[in-house]
C-alpha positions as CSV (number, residue, x, y, z in Angstrom):
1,X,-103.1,208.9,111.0
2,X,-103.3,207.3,114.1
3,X,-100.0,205.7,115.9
4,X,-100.5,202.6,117.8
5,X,-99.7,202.7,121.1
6,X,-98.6,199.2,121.4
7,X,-94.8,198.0,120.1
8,X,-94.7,194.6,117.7
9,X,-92.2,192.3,119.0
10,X,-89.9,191.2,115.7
11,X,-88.3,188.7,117.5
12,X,-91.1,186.9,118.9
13,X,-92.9,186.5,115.5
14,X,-89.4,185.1,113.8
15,X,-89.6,182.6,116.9
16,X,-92.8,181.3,116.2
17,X,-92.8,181.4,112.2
18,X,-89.4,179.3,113.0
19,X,-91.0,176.7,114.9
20,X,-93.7,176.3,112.8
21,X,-92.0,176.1,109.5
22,X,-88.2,176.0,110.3
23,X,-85.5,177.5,108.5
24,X,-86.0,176.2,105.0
25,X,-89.6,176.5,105.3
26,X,-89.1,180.0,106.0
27,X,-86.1,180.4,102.8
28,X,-88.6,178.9,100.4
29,X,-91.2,180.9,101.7
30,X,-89.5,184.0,101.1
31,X,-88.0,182.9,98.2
32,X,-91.9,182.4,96.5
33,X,-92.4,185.9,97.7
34,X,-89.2,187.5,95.6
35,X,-90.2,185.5,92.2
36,X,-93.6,187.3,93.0
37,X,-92.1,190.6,93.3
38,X,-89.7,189.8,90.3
39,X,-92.7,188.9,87.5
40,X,-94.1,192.1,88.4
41,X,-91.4,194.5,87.9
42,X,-91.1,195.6,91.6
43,X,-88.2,197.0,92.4
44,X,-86.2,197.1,95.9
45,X,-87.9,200.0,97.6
46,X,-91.0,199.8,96.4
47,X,-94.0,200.3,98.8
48,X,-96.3,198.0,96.8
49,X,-96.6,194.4,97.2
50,X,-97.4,191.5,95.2
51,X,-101.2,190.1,96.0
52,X,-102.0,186.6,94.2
53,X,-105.0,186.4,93.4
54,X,-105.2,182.9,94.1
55,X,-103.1,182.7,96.7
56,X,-100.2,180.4,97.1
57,X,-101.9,178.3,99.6
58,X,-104.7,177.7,97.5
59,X,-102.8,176.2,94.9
60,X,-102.5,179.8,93.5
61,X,-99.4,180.3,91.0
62,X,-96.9,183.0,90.8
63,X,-97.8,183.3,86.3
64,X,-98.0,187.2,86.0
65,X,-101.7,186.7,85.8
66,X,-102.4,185.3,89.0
67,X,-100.3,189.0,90.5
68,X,-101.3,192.2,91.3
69,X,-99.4,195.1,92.5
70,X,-101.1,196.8,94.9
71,X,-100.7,198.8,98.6
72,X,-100.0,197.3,102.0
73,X,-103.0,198.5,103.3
74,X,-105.1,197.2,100.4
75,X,-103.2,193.8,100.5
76,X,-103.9,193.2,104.4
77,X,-107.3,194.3,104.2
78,X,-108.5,191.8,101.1
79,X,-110.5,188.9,102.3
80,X,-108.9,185.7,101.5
81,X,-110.7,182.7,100.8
């Protein structure tokens, strides 16, 4: 497994996800993201995410059968439409 060799910087990315949604944009986005996580049984700790199918911004739900639990790696490398 290769290490990057470059650092991501946390606090720049909270900046701009700030200023482009703002503070409750940012709650209820997070909060969409626990409901998720809570229809499918995923517990704190967890490595797996949930992946809509649809997703949210597609006027995807978050009904168990819309969610799938997979892998980081799997969920960032899914081509979204």
């Amino acid at each position: 497994m290769r290490v990057p060799t470059w650092q991501r910087d946390y606090k720049k990315e909270r900046r701009a996800l700030l200023k482009k949604h703002g503070v409750k944009g940012l709650a209820e986005k997070r909060k969409k993201h626990r409901h998720a996580r809570a229809a499918l049984g995923l517990k704190a700790g967890d490595k797996r995410q949930a992946d809509h199918i649809k997703p949210l911004r597609n006027g995807g739900s978050n009904s168990r059968s819309n969610l799938r639990a997979v892998s980081a790696q799997t969920n960032m490398r899914r081509k979204r439409n």
